[in-house]
N, C-alpha and C positions, 0 to 999 in steps of 0.2 A: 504494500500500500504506500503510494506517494503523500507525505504530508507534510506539512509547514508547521512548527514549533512556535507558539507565540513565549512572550518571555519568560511566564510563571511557571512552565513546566522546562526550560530550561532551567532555571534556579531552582528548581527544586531539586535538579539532578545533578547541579554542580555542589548545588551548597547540602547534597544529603539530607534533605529534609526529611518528613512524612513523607511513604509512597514512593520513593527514590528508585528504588532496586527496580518495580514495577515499571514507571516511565523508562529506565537504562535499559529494561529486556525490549520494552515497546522500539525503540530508537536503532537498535540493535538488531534486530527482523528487516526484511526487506529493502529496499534503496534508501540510500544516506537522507537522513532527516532534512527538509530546508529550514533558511533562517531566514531571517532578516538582520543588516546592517542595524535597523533602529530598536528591532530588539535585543539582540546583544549589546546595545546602548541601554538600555534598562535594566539590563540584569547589573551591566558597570554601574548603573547610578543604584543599584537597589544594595549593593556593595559595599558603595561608599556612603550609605544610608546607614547600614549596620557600623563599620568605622567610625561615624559621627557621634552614633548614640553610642557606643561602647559595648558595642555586642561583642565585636573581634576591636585585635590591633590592629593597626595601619600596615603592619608586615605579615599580618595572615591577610589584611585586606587585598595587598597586590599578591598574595600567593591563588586567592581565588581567581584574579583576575589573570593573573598567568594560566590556571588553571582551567578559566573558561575557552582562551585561546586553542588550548590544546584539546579541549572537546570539541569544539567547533570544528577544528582545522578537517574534517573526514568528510561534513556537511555541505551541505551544497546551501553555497550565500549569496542571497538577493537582495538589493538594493531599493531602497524605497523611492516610491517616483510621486511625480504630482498627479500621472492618473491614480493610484492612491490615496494621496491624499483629498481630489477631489471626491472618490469615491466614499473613501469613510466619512466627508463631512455630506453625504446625501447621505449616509447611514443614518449620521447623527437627528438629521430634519424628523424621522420617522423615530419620534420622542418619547414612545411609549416602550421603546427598547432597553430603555436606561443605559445606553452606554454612555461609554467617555470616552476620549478620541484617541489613546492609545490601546483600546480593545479593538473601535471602529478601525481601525489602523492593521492590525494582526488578520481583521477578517475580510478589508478590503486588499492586503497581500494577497490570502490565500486564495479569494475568487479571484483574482486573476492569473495566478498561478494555475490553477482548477486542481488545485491540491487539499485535500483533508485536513481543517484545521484543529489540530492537538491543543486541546486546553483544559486547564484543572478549573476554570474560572466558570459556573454555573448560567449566570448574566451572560456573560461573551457565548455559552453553545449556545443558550436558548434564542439569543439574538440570532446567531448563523443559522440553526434552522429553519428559526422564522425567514431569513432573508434568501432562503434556499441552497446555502453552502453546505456543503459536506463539512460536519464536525464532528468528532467526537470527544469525549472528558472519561479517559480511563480509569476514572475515581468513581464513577458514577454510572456505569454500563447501561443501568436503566432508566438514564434520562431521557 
C-alpha cells in the first residue's frame, strides 16, 4: 500500500511513543512511506517544543533530530506546493471539519499524491473521509 505519513505518526515512531512498534511494522510492509518536507518541519519544531519545556536536553534534542534524518533518509520526500496549499485552505472553507491548516495541509499532500493518508489524529481521518481521501488511523481500525 502506497501512503503518505502526516507528522504525528512520524513522531511517534521517532520519539517511541505509545503505539510505536505498530506504526514501524506498518512503515516497514510494502513501498517506502512518503513524506513531506513540511512535515518533517513539524516533527523538528515538535522537538524543539519538548527542548523548550524540558522534557529532553538540547543534546538529546539534536540526537532526535539527527535521528529523524536517518529515518526518513529510505522514504520517498515530497515537497509542499501552493496547489497544496491552495487546496487545504478550500478544505478549510468546509468548517464543519474542524481542521486546522497543518492537518488541511497532510491531506491536501496526500490527495494529490493519490496516496493513503496515515494518521493517529481522529479529526484529520474523519475529515479525509468525509473529503473522499483514502485514510487510514492504525490506532483505530474501526473508525
Amino acid at each position: 500500500m502506497s501512503s503518505y505519513w502526516e507528522s504525528s505518526t512520524i513522531a511517534t515512531v521517532l520519539l517511541q511513543q505509545h503505539g510505536w512498534e505498530q506504526l514501524r511494522e506498518l512503515a516497514a510492509t510494502g513501498p517506502a512511506p512518503c513524506f513531506s518536507d513540511f512535515g518533517a518541519g513539524e516533527v523538528t519544531s515538535a522537538i524543539g517544543i519538548n527542548v523548550r519545556q524540558g522534557i529532553v536536553d538540547a543534546t538529546t534534542g539534536l540526537a532526535a533530530a539527527d535521528a529523524l534524518g536517518v529515518m526518513l533518509a529510505p522514504w520517498r520526500r515530497e515537497l509542499l506546493t501552493q496547489v497544496d496549499i491552495a487546496r487545504a485552505t478550500s478544505h478549510l472553507r468546509n468548517f464543519t471539519l474542524g481542521l486546522r491548516l497543518p492537518d488541511a495541509l497532510h491531506i491536501a499532500i496526500a490527495e494529490r499524491l493519490n496516496l493513503t493518508l496515515i494518521t493517529a489524529d481522529r479529526r484529520q481521518y474523519a475529515a479525509a473521509q468525509v473529503l473522499g481521501i483514502a485514510a487510514r488511523n492504525p490506532f483505530d481500525e474501526g473508525a
